[in-house]
BALOBA-1460 file (C-alpha; in Angstrom, 3 decimals):
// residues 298
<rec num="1" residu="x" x="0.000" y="0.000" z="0.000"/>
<rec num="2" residu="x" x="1.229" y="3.437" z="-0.825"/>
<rec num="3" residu="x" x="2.242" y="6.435" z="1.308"/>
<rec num="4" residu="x" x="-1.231" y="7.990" z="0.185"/>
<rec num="5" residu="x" x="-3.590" y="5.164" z="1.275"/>
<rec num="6" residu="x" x="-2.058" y="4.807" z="4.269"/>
<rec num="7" residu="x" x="-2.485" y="8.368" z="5.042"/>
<rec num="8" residu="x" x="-6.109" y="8.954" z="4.463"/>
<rec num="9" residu="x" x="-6.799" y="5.436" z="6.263"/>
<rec num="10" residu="x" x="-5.240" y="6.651" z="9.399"/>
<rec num="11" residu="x" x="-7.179" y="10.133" z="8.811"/>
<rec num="12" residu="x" x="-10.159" y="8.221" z="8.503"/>
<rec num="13" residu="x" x="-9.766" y="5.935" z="11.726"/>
<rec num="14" residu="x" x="-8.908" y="9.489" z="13.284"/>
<rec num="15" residu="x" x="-12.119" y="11.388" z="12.515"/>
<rec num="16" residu="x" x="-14.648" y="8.199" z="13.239"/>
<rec num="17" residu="x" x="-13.543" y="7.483" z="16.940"/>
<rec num="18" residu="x" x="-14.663" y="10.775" z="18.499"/>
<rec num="19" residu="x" x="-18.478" y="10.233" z="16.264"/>
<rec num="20" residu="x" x="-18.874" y="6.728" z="17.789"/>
<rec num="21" residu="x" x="-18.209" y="8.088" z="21.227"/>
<rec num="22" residu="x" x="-20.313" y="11.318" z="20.958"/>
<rec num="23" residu="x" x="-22.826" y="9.519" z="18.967"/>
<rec num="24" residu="x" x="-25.338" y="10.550" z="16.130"/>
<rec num="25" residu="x" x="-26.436" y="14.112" z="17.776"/>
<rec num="26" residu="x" x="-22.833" y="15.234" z="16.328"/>
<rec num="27" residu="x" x="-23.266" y="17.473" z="13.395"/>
<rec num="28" residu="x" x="-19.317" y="16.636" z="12.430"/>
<rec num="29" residu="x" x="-21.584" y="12.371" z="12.142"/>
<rec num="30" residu="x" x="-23.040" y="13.796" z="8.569"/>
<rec num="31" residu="x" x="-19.844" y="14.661" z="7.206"/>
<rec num="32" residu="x" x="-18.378" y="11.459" z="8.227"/>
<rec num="33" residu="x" x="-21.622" y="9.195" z="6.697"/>
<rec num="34" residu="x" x="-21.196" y="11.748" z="3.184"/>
<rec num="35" residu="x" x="-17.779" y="10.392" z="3.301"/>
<rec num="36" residu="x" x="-18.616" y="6.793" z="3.930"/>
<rec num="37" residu="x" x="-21.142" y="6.607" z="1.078"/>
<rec num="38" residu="x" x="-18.352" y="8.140" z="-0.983"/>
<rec num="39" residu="x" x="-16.483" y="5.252" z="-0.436"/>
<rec num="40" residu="x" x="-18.703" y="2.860" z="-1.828"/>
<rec num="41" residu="x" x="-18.452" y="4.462" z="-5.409"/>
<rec num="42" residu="x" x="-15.879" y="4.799" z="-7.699"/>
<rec num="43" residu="x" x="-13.445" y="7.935" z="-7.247"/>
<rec num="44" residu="x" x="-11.462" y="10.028" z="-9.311"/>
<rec num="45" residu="x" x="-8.659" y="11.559" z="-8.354"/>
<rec num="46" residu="x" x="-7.515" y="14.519" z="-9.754"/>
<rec num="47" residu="x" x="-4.283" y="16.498" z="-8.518"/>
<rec num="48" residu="x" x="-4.293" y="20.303" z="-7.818"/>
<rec num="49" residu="x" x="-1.238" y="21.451" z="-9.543"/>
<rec num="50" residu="x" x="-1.370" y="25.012" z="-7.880"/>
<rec num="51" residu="x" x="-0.260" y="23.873" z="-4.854"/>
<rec num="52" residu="x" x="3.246" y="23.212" z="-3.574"/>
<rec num="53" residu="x" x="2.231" y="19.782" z="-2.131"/>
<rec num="54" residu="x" x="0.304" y="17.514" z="-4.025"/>
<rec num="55" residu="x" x="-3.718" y="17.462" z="-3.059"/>
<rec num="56" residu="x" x="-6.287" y="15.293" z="-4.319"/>
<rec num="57" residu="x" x="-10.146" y="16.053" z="-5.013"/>
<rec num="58" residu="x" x="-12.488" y="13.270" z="-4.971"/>
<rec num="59" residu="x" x="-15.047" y="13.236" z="-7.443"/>
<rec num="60" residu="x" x="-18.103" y="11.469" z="-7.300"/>
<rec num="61" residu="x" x="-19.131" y="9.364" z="-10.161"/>
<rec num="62" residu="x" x="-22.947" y="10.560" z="-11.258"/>
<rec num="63" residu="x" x="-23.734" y="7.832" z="-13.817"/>
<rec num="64" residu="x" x="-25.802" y="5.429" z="-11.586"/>
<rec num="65" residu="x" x="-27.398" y="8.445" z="-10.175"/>
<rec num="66" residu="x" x="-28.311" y="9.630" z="-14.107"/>
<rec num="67" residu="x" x="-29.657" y="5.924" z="-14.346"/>
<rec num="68" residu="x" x="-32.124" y="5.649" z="-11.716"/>
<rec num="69" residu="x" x="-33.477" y="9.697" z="-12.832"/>
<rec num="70" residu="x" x="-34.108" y="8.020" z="-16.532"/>
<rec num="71" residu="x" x="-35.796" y="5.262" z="-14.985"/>
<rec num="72" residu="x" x="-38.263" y="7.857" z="-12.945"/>
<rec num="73" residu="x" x="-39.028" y="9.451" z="-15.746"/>
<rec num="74" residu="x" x="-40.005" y="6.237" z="-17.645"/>
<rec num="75" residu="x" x="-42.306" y="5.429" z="-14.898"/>
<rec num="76" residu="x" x="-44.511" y="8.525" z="-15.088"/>
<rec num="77" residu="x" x="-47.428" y="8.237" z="-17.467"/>
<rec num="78" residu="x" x="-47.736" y="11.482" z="-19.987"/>
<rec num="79" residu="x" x="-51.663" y="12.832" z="-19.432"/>
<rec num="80" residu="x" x="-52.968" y="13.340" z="-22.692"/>
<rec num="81" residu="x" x="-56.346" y="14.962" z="-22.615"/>
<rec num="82" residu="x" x="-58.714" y="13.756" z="-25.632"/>
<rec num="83" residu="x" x="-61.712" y="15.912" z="-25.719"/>
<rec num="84" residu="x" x="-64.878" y="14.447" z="-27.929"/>
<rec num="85" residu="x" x="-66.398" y="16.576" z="-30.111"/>
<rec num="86" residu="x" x="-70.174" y="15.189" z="-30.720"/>
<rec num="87" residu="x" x="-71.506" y="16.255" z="-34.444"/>
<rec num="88" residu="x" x="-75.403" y="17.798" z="-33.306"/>
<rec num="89" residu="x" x="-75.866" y="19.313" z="-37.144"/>
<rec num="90" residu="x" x="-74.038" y="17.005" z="-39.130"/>
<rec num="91" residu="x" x="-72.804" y="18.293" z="-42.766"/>
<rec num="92" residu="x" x="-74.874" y="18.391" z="-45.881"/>
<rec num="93" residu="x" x="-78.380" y="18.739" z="-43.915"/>
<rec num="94" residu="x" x="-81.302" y="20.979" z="-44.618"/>
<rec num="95" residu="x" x="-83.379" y="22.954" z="-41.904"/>
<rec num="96" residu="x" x="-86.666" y="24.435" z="-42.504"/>
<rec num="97" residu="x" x="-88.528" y="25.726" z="-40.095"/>
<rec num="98" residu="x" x="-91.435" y="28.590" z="-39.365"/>
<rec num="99" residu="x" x="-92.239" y="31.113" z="-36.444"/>
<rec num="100" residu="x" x="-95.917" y="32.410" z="-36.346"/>
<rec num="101" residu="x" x="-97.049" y="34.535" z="-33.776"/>
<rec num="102" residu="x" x="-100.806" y="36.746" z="-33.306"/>
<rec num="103" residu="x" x="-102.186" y="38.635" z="-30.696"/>
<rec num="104" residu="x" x="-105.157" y="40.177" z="-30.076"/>
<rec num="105" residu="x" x="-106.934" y="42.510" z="-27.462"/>
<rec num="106" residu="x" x="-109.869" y="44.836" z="-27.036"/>
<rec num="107" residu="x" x="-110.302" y="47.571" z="-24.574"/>
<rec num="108" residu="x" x="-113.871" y="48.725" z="-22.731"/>
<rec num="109" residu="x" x="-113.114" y="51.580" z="-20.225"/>
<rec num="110" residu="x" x="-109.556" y="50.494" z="-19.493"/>
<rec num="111" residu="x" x="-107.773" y="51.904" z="-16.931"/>
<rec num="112" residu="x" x="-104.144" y="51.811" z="-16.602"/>
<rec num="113" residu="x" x="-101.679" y="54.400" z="-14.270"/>
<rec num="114" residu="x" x="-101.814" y="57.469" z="-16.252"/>
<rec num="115" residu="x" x="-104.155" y="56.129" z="-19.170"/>
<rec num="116" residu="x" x="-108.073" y="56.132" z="-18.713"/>
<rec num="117" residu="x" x="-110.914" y="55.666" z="-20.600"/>
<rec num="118" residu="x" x="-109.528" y="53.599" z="-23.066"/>
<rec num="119" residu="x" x="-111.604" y="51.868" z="-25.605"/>
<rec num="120" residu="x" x="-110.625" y="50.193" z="-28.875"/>
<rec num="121" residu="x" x="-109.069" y="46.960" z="-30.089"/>
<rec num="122" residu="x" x="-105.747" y="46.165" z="-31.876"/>
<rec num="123" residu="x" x="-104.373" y="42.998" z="-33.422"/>
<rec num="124" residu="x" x="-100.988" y="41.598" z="-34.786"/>
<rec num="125" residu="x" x="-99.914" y="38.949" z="-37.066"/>
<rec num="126" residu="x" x="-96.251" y="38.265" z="-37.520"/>
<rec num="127" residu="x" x="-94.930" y="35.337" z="-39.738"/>
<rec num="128" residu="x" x="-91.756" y="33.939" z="-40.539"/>
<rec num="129" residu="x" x="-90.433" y="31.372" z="-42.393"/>
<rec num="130" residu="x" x="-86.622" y="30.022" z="-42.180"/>
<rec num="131" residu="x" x="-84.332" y="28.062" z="-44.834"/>
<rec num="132" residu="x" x="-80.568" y="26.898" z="-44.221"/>
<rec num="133" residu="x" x="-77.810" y="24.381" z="-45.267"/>
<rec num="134" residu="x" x="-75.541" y="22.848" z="-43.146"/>
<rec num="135" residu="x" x="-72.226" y="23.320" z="-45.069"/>
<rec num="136" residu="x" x="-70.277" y="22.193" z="-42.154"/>
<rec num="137" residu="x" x="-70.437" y="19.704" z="-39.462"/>
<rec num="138" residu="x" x="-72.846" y="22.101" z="-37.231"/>
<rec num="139" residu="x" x="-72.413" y="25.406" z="-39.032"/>
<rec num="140" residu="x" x="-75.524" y="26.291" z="-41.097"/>
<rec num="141" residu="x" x="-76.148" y="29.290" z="-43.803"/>
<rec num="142" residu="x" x="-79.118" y="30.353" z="-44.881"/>
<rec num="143" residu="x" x="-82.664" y="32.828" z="-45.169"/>
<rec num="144" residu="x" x="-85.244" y="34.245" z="-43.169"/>
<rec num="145" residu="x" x="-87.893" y="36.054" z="-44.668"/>
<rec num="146" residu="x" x="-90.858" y="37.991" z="-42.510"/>
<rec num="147" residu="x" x="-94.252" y="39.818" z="-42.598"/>
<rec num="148" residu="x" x="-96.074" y="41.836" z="-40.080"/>
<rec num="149" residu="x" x="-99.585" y="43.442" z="-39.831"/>
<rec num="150" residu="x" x="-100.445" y="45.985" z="-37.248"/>
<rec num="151" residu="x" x="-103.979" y="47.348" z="-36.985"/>
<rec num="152" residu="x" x="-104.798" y="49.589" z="-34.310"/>
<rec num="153" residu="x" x="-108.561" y="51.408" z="-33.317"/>
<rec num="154" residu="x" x="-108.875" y="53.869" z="-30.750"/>
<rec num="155" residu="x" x="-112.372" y="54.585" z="-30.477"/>
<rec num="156" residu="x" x="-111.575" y="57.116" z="-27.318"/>
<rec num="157" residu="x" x="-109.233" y="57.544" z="-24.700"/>
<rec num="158" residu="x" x="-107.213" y="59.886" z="-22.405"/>
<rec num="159" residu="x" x="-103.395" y="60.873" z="-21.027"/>
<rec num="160" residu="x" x="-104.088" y="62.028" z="-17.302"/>
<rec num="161" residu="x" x="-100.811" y="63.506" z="-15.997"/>
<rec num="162" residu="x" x="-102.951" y="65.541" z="-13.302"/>
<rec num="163" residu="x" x="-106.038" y="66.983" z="-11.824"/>
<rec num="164" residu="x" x="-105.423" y="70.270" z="-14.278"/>
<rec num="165" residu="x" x="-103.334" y="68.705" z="-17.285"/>
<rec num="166" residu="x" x="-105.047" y="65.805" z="-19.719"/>
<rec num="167" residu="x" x="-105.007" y="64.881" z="-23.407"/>
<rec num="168" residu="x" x="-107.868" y="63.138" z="-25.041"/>
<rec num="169" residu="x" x="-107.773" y="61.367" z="-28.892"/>
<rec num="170" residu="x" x="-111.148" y="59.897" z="-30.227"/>
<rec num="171" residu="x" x="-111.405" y="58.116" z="-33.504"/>
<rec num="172" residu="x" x="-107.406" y="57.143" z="-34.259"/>
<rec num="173" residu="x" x="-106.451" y="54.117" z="-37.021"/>
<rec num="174" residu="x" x="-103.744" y="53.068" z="-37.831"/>
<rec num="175" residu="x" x="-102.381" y="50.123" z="-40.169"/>
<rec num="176" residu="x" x="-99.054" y="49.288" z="-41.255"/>
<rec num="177" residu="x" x="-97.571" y="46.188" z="-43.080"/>
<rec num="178" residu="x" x="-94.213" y="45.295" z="-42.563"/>
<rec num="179" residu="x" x="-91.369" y="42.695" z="-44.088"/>
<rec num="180" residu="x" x="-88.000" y="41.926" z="-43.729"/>
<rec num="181" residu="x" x="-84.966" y="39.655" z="-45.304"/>
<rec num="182" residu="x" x="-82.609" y="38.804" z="-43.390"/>
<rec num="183" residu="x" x="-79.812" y="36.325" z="-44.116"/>
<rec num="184" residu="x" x="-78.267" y="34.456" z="-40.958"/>
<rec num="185" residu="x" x="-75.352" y="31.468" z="-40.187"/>
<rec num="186" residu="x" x="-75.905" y="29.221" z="-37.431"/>
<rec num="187" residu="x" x="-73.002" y="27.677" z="-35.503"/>
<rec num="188" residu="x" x="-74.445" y="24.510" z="-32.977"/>
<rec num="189" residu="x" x="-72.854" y="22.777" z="-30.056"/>
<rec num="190" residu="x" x="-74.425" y="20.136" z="-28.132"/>
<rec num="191" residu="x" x="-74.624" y="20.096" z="-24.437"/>
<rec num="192" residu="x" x="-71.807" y="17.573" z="-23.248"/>
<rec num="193" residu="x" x="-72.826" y="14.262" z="-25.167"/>
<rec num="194" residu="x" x="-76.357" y="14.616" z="-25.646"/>
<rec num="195" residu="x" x="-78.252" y="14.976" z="-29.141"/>
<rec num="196" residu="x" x="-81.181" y="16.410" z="-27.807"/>
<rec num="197" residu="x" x="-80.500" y="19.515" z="-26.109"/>
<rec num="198" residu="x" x="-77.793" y="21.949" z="-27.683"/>
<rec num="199" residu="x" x="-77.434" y="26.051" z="-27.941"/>
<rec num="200" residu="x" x="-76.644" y="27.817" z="-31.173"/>
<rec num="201" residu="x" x="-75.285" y="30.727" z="-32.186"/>
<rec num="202" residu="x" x="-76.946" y="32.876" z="-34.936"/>
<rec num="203" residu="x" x="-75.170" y="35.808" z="-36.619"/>
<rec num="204" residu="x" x="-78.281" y="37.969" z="-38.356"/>
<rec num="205" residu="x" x="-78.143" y="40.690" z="-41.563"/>
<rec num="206" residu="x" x="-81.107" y="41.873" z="-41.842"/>
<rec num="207" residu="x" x="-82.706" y="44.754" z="-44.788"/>
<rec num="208" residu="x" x="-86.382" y="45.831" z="-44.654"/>
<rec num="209" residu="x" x="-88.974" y="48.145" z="-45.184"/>
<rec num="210" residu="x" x="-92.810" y="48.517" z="-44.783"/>
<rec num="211" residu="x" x="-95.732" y="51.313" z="-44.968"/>
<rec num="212" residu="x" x="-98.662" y="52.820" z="-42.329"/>
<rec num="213" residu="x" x="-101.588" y="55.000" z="-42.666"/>
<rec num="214" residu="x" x="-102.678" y="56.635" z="-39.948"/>
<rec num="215" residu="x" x="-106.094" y="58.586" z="-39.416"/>
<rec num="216" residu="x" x="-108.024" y="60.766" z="-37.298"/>
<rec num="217" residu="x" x="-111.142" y="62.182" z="-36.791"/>
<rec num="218" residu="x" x="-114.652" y="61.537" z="-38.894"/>
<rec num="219" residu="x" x="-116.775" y="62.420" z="-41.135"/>
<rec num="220" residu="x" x="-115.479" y="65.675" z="-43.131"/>
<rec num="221" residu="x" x="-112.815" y="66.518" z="-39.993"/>
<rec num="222" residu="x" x="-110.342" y="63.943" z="-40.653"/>
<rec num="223" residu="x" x="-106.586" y="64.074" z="-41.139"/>
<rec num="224" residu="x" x="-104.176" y="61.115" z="-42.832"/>
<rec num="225" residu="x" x="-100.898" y="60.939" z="-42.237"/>
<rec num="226" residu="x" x="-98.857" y="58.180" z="-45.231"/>
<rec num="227" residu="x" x="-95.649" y="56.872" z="-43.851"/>
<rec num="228" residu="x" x="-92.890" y="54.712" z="-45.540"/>
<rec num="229" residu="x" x="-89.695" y="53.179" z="-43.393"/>
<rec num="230" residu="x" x="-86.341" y="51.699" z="-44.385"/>
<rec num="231" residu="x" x="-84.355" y="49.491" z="-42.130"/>
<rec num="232" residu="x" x="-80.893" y="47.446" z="-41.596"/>
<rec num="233" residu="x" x="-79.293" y="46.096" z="-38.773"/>
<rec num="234" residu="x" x="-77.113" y="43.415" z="-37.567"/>
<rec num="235" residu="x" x="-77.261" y="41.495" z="-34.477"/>
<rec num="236" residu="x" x="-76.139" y="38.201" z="-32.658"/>
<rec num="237" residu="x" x="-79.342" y="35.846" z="-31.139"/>
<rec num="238" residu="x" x="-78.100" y="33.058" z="-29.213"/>
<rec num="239" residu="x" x="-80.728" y="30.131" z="-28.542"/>
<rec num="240" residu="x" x="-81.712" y="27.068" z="-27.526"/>
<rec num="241" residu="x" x="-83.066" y="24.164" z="-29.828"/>
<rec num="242" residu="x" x="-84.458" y="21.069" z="-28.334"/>
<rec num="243" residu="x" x="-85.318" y="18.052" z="-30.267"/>
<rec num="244" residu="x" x="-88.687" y="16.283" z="-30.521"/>
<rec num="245" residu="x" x="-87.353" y="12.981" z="-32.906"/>
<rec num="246" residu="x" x="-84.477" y="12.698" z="-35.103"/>
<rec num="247" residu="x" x="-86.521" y="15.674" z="-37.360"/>
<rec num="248" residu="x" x="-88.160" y="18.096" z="-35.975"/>
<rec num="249" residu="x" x="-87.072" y="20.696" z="-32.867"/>
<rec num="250" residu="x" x="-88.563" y="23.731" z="-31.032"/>
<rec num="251" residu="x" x="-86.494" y="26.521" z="-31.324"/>
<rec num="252" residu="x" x="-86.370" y="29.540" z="-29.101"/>
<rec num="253" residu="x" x="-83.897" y="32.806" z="-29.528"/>
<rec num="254" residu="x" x="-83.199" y="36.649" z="-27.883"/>
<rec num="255" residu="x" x="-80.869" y="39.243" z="-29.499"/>
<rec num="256" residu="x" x="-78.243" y="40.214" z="-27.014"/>
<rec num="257" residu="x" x="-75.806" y="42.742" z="-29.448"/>
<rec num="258" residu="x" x="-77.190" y="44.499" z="-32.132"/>
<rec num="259" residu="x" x="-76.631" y="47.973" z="-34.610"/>
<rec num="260" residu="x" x="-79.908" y="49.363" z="-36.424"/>
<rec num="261" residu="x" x="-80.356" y="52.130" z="-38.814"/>
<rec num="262" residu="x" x="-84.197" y="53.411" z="-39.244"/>
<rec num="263" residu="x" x="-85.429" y="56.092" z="-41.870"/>
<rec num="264" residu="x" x="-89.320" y="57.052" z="-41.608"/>
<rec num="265" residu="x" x="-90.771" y="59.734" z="-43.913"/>
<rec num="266" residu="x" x="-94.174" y="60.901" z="-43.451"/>
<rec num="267" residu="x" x="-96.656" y="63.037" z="-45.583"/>
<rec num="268" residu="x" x="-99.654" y="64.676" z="-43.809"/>
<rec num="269" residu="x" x="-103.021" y="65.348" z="-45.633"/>
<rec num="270" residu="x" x="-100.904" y="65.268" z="-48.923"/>
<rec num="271" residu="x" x="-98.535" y="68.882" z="-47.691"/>
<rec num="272" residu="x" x="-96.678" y="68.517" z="-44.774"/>
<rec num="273" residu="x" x="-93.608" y="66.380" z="-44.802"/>
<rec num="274" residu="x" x="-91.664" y="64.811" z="-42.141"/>
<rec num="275" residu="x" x="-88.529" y="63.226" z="-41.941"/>
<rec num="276" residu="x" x="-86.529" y="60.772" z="-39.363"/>
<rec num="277" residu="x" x="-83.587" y="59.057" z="-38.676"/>
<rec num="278" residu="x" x="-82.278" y="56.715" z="-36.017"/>
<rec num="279" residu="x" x="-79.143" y="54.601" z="-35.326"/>
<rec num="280" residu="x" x="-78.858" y="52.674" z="-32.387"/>
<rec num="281" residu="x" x="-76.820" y="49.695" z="-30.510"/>
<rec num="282" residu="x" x="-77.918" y="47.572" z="-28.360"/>
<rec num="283" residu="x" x="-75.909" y="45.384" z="-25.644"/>
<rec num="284" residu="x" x="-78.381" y="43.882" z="-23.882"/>
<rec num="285" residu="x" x="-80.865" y="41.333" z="-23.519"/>
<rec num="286" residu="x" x="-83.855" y="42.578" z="-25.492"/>
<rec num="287" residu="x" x="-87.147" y="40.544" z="-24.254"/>
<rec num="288" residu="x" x="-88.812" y="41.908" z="-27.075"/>
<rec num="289" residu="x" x="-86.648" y="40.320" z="-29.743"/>
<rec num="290" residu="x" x="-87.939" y="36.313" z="-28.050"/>
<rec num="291" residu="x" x="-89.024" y="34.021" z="-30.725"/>
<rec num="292" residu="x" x="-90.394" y="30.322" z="-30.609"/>
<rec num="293" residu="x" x="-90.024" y="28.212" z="-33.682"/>
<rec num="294" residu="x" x="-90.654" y="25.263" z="-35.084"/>
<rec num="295" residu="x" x="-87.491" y="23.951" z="-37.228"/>
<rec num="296" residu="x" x="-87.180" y="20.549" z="-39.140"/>
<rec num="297" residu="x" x="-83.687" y="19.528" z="-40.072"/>
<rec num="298" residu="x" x="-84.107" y="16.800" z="-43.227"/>
């Protein structure tokens, strides 16, 4: 055995007998258990040529350590989410479908906050039939075409604001006719994995226009008023279809974002001329924009 081993045996004897007699609770018993486990692996010795007297560095050989971290990351499974996508309009499908809706009311001596003394009746009719093509898996273009009729008669009634201050009208009609075009593309999603419940998404441009007559008074003391209105807007109705069979669905929307344009001229008694213009935006749920369907996709 060299000088060397000799040395660092004797060293090592040196350090270990004070540890075994002060036992485990000695800080200097880590060192000495580092050194131990060095031991058991291979070491390198290098010499540190900027010193007079030869010293030697013990370096620790990392390979089985670089092993053993491979093997780790073998062990541990990559997570690969897979998210299903379920078809609820597949491609290449027609949908048809209508929306009717009529109302009717008639007023005897109706009272209501600052209105009294109404009577009259009024009626609407509102149709509107629908036509689209899926041309993607659950993304549908197509056409919406729709009529109104509005027909008012106000036989009498009265604005109370007050004891002292009230307006009274007697013998008002009014009729107007209304239609629209409006060209829309659907985009459906189904509700986890089920067929029969999904929302949709439907992006609306709409162009329209329509005429009313209005009229007042009787006999020889009557006025007319003729009025003709243009319209475009474009708006976003989410809604919810829900399927009856594998063909037919109820269908139920609300515009929630919307910009309109309006343009109303009227002529009274054939010499006075009126003109008006509005633009507005709307960012909200409008209740009065809610319409049921009936849709069947063939």
């Amino acid at each position: 055995m060299s000088k060397l081993g000799k040395s660092f045996i004797t060293l090592f004897i040196l350090t270990l007998v004070p540890l075994v007699a002060v036992g485990r609770d000695n800080p200097l018993y880590d060192a000495t258990a580092f050194v131990c486990d060095s031991l058991r692996t291979p070491l390198t010795t290098v010499a540190d040529t900027t010193r007079t007297s030869p010293v030697f560095v013990a370096q620790r050989d990392s390979a089985a350590e670089m092993d053993s971290a491979d093997a780790v990351k073998e062990e541990i499974e990559v997570y690969d989410p897979k998210f299903e996508s379920v078809v609820f309009v597949p491609k290449k499908q027609w949908i048809a479908g209508i929306s009717i809706s009529y109302t009717q009311s008639n007023q005897n001596d109706y009272q209501f906050l600052i209105l009294e003394d109404i009577n009259g009746d009024t009626y609407s009719f509102r149709v509107t039939p629908m036509l689209a093509y899926a041309v993607a898996p659950d993304l549908a273009i197509g056409g919406k075409f729709s009529y109104s009729r509005n027909l008012t008669k106000l036989e009498k009634g009265s604005v109370v604001l007050d004891s002292e201050t009230d307006y009274s009208v007697e013998n008002l009609y009014r009729l107007s006719h209304n239609y629209s075009f409006m060209a829309i593309m659907r985009n459906y999603f189904s509700l986890g994995h089920s067929k029969r419940f999904g929302f949709f998404t439907e992006v609306q441009a709409q162009i329209g226009g329509g005429q009313s007559k209005i009229m007042q008074g009787k006999s020889t003391d009557i006025t007319g008023t003729y009025e003709r209105n243009f319209s475009l807007s474009v708006g976003v109705a989410p809604g919810l279809a829900v399927f009856l069979n594998n063909y037919s669905a109820l269908e139920v929307n609300v515009g929630v974002l919307g910009f309109s344009y309006n343009h109303t001229k009227q002529i009274t008694d054939r010499i006075y001329v009126a003109d008006q213009k509005l633009k507005s935006a709307n960012f909200r749920i409008n209740l009065f924009s809610i319409t049921f369907g009936v849709a069947f996709y063939l």
